[in-house]
VOMITOR-477365 format. One record per residue: residue number from 0; residue in three letters; x, y, z of N, C-alpha, C in turn. Coordinates in steps of 0.1 Angstrom, whole numbers, plus 2048, in hexadecimal, padded with zeros to 3 digits. Layout:
BEGIN
<ropa NUM "ala" <X Y Z> <X Y Z> <X Y Z>>
...
end
This chain:
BEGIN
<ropa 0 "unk" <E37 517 D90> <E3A 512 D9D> <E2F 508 DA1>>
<ropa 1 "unk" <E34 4FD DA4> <E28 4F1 DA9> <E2A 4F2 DB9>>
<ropa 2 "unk" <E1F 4F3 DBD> <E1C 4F6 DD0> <E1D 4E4 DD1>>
<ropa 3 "unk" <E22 4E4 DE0> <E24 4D7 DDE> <E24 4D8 DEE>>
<ropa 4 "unk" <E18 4D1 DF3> <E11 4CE E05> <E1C 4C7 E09>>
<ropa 5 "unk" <E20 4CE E12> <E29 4C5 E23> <E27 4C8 E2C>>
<ropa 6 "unk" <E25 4B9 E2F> <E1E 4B6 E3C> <E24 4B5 E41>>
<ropa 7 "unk" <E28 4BD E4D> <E2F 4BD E5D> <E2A 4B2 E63>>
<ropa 8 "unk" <E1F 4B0 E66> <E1C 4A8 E6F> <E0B 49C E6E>>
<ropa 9 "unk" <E0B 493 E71> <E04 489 E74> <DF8 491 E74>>
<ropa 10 "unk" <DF8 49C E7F> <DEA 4A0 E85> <DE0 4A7 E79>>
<ropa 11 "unk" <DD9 4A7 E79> <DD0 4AE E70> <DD0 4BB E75>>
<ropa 12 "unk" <DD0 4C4 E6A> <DCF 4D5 E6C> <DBC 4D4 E78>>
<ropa 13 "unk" <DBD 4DC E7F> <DB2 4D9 E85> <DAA 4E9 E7B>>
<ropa 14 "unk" <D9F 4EA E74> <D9A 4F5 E6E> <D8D 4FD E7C>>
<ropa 15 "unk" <D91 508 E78> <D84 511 E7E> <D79 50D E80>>
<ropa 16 "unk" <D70 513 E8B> <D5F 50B E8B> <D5A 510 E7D>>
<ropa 17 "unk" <D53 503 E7A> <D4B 507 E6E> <D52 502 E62>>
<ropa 18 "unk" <D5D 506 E64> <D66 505 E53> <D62 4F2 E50>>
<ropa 19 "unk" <D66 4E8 E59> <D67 4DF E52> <D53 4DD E50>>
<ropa 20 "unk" <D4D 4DE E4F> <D41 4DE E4B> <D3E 4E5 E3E>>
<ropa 21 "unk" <D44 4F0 E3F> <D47 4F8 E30> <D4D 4EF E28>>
<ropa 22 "unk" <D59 4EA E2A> <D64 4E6 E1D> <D5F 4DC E1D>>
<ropa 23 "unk" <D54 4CF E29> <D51 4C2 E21> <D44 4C5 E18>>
<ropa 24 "unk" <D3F 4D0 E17> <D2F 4D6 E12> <D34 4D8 E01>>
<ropa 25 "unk" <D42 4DF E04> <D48 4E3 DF6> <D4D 4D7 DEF>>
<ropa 26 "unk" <D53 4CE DF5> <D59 4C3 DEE> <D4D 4BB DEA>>
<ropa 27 "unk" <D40 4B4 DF4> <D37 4B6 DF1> <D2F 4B9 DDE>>
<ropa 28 "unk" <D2E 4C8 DE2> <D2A 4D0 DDA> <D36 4CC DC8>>
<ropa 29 "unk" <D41 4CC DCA> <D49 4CE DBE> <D48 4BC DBB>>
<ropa 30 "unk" <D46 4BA DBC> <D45 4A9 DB7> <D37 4A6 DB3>>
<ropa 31 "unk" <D2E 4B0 DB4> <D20 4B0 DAC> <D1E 4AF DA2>>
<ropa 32 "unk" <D18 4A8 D9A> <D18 4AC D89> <D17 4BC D86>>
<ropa 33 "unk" <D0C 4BB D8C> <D06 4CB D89> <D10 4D9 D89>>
<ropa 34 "unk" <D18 4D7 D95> <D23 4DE D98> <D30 4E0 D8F>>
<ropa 35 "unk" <D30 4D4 D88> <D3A 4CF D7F> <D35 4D9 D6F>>
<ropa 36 "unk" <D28 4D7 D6C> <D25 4DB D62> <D24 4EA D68>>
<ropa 37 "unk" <D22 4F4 D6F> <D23 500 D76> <D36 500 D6E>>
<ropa 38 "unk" <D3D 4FB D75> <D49 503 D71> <D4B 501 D67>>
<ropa 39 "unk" <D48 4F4 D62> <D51 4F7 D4F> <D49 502 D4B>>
<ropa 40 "unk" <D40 507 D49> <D37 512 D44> <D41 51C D48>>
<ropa 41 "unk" <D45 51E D53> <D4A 52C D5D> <D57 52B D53>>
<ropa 42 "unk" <D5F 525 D51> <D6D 520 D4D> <D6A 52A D3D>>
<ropa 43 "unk" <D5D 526 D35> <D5C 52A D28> <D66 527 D24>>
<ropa 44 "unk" <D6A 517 D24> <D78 50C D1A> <D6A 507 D0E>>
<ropa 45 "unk" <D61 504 D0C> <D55 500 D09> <D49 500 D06>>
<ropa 46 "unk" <D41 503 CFF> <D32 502 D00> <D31 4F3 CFF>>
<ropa 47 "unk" <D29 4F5 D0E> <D25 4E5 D16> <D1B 4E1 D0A>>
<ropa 48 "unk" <D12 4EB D01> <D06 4E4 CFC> <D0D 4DC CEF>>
<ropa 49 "unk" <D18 4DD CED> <D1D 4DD CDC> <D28 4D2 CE3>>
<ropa 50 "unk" <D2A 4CD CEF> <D32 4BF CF1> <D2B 4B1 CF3>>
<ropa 51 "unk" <D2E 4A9 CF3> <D2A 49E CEE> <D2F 494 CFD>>
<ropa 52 "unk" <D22 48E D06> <D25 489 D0F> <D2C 486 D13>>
<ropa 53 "unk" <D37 47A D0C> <D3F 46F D15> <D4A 480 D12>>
<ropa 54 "unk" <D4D 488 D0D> <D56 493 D11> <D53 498 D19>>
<ropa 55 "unk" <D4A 49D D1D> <D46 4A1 D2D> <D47 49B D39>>
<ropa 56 "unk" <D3E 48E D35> <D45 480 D40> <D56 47D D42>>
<ropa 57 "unk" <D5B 47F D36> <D6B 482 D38> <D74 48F D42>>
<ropa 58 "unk" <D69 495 D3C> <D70 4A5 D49> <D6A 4A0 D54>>
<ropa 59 "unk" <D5D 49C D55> <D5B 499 D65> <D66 48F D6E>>
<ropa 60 "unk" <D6A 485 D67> <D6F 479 D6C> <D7C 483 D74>>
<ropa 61 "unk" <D7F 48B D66> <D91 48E D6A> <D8F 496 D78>>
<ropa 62 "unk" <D83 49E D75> <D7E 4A9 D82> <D7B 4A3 D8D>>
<ropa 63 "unk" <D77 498 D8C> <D76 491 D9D> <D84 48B DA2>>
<ropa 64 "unk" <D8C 485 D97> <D9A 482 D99> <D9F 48F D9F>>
<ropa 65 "unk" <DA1 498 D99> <DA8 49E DA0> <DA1 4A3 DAC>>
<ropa 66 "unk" <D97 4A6 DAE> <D91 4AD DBC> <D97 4A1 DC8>>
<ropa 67 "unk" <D94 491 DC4> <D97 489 DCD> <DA5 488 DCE>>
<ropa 68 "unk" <DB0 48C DC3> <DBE 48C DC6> <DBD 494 DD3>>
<ropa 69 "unk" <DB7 4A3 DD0> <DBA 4AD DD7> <DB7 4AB DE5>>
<ropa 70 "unk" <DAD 4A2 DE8> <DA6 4A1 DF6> <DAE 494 DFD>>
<ropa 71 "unk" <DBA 48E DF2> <DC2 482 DFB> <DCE 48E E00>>
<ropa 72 "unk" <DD2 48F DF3> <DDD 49B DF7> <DE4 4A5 E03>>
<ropa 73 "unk" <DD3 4AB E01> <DD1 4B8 E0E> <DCA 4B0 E1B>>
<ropa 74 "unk" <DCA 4A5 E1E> <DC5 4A0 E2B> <DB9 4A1 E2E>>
<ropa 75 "unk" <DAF 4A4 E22> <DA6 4AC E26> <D99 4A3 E31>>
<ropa 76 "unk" <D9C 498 E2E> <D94 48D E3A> <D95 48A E47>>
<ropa 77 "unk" <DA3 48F E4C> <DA5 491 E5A> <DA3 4A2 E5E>>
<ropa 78 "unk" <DA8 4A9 E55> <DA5 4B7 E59> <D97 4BB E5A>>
<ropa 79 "unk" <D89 4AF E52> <D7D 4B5 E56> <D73 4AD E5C>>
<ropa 80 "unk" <D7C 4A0 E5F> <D79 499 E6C> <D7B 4A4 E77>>
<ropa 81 "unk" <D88 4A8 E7A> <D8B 4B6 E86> <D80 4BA E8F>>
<ropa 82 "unk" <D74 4B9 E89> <D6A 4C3 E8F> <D64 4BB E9D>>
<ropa 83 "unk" <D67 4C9 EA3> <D64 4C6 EB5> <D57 4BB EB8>>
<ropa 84 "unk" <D51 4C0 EC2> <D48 4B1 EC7> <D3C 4B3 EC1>>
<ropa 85 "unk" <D36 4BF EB7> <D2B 4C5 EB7> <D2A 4B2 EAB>>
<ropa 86 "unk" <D1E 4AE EAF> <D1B 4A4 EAA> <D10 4A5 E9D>>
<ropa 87 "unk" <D0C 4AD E99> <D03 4B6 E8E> <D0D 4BA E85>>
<ropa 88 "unk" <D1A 4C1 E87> <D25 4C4 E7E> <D2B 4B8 E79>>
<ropa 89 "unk" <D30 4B0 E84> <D33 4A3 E7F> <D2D 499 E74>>
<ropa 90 "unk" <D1F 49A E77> <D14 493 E6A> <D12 49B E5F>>
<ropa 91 "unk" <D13 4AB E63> <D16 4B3 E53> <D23 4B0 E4D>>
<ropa 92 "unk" <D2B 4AC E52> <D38 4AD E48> <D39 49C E49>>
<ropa 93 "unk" <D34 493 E51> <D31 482 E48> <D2C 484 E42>>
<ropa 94 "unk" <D20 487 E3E> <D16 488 E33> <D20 48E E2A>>
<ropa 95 "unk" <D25 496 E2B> <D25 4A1 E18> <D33 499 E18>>
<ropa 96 "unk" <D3B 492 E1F> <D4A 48D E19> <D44 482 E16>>
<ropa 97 "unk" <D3B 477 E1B> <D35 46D E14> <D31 46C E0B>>
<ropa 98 "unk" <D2A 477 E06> <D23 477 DF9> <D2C 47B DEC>>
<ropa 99 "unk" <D37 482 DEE> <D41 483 DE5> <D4B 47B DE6>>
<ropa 100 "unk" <D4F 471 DEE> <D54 465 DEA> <D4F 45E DE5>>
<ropa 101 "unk" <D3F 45B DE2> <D36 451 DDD> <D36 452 DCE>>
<ropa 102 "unk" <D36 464 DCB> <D37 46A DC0> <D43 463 DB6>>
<ropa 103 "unk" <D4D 461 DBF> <D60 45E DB8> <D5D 44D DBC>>
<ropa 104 "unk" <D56 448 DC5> <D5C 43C DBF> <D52 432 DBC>>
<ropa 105 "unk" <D48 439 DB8> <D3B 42D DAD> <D3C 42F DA2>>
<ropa 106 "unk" <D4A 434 DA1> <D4E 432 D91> <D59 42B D8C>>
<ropa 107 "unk" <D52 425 D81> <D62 413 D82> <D6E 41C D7C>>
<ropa 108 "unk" <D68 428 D70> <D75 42A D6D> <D83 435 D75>>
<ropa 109 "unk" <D78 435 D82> <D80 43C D8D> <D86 431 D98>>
<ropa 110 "unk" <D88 424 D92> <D8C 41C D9A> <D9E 421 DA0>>
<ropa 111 "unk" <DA5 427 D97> <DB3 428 DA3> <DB1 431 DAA>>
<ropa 112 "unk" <DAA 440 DA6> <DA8 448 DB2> <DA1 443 DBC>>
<ropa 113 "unk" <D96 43D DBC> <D8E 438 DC8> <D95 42C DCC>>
<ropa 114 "unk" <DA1 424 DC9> <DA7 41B DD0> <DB4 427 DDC>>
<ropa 115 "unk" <DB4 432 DD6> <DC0 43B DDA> <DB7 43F DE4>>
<ropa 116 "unk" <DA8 446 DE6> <DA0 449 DF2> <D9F 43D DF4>>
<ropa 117 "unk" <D9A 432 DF4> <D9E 425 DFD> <DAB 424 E07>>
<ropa 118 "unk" <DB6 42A E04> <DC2 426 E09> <DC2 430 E16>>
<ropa 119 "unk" <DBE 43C E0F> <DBD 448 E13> <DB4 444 E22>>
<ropa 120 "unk" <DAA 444 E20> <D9E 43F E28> <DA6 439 E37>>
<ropa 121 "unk" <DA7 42D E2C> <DAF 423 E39> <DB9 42B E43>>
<ropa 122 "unk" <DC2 432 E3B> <DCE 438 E42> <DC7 43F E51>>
<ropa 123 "unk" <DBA 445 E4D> <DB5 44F E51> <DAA 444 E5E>>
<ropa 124 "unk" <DA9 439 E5E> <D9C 432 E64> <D92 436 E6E>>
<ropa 125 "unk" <D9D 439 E75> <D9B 43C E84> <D94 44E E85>>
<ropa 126 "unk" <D9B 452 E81> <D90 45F E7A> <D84 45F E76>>
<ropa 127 "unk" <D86 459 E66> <D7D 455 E5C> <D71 449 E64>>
<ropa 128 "unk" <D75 441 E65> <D67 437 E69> <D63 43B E77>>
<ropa 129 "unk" <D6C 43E E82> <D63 440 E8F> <D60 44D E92>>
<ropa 130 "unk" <D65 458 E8D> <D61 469 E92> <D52 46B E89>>
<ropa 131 "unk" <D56 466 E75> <D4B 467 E70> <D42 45D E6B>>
<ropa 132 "unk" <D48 454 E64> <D3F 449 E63> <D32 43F E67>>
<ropa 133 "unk" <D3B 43E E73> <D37 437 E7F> <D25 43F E82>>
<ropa 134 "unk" <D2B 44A E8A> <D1B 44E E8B> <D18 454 E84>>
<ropa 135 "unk" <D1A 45A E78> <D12 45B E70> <D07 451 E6A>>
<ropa 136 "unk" <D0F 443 E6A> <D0A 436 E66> <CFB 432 E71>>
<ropa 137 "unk" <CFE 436 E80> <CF9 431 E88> <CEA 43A E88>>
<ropa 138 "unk" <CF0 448 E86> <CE3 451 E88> <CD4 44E E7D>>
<ropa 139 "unk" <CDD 44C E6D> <CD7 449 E63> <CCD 43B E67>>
<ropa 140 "unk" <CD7 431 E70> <CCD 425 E71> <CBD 426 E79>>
<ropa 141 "unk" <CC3 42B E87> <CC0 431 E8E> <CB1 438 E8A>>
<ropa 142 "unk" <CAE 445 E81> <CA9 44A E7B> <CA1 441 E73>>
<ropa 143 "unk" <CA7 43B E6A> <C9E 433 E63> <C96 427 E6D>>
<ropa 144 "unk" <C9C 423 E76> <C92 418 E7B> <C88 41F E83>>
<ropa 145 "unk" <C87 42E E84> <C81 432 E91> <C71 435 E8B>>
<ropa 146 "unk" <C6E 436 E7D> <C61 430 E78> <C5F 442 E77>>
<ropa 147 "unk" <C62 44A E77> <C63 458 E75> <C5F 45C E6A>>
<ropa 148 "unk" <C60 46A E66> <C5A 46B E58> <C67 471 E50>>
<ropa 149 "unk" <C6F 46F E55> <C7D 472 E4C> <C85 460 E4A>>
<ropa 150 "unk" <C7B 455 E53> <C82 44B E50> <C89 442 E43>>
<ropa 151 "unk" <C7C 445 E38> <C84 43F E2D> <C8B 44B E26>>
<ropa 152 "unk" <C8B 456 E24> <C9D 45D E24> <CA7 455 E2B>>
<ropa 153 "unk" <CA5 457 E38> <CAE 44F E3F> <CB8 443 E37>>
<ropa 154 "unk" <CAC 43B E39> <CB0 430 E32> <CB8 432 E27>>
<ropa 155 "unk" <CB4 434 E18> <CBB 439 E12> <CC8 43B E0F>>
<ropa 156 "unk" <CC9 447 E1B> <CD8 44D E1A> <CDF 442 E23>>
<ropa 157 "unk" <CDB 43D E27> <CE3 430 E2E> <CEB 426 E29>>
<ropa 158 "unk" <CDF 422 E18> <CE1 419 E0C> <CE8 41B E05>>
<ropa 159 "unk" <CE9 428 E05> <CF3 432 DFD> <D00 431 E02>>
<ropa 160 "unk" <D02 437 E10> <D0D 433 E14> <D17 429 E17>>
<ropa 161 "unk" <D0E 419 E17> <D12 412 E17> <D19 40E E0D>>
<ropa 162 "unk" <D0F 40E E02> <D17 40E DF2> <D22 410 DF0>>
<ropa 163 "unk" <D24 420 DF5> <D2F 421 DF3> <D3C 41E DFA>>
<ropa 164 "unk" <D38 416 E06> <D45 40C E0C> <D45 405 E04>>
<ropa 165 "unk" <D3A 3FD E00> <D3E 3F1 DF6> <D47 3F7 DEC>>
<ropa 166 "unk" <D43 400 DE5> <D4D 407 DDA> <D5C 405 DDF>>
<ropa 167 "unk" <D5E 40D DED> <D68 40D DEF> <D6C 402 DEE>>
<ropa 168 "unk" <D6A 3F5 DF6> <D6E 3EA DFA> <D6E 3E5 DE9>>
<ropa 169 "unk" <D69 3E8 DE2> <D6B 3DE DD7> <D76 3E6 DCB>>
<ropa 170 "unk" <D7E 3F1 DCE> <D87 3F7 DCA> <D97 3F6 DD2>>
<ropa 171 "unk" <D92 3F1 DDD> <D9F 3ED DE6> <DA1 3E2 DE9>>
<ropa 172 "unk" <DA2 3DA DDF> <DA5 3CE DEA> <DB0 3CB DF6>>
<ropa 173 "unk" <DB7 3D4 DF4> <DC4 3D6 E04> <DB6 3D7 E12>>
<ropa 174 "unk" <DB1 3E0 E0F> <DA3 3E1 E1B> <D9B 3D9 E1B>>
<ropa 175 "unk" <D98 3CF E11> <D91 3C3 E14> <D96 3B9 E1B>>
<ropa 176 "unk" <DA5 3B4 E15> <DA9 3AD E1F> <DAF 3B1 E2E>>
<ropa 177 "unk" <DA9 3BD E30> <DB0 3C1 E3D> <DA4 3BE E44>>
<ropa 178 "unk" <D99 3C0 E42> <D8C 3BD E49> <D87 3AD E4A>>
<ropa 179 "unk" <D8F 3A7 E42> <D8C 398 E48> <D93 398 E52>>
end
């Protein structure tokens, strides 16, 4: 039996306090390399020491394909946007959904899944760029110009995130030309 998501409605499932901080920590978390090599081991389909990289770099690829199928699928970008006004929650769950999109699309040979989170993204904008983006973007700047001693992290993860719009933007071109 294949489970197969229907969506009643537009709105995003609104999750429990806390939860969307968890599931963007986990998504996050499962798009790690490190994490990646954690479960094939767990799986025992393989001894990781006796395979031969670009086969592993192959399980990886498929493994972020599908985690990213899974997170267009299940809504999971507006359901952990959801989170109330607490503006600390909001930056935990931009940060960790940021960084695992960066993971899926700074890879060329993940160019149709990260044109699909491209599409995905867009659908979602108004969520995605102004609940988390936006200030997350602004805090990071913010931070880094403030001459602090976490400024160049700051910075950094800024460079980083930017990257990975460009990634995006250079896997969608439907979102490119919508921004001219």
């Amino acid at each position: 039996a294949v489970f197969r998501h229907e969506k009643t409605s537009n709105a995003a499932i609104p999750l429990p306090c806390g939860a969307s901080v968890a599931l963007a920590r986990a998504l996050e978390g499962l798009a790690a390399p490190s994490v990646f090599m954690h479960l094939i081991r767990c799986t025992g389909v393989q001894e990781t020491g006796n395979t031969d990289i670009q086969t592993l770099d192959n399980w990886r690829l498929g493994h972020l394909q599908e985690l990213t199928l899974a997170v267009i699928q299940f809504d999971v970008i507006p359901m952990a946007a959801g989170v109330g006004e607490d503006a600390e929650a909001r930056a935990s769950v931009a940060a960790a959904l940021f960084s695992m999109i960066g993971t899926v699309v700074g890879n060329a040979r993940l160019s149709g899944t990260a044109r699909l989170l491209g599409r995905h993204l867009t659908a979602h904008s108004m969520v995605f760029a102004h609940r988390l983006l936006a200030p997350l973007m602004r805090r990071l700047l913010s931070t880094a110009e403030s001459g602090k001693e976490c400024a160049p992290s700051s910075s950094r993860t800024a460079c980083k995130h930017l990257r990975t719009v460009r990634w995006l933007l250079h896997h969608s071109p439907e979102i490119r030309s919508s921004i001219r």
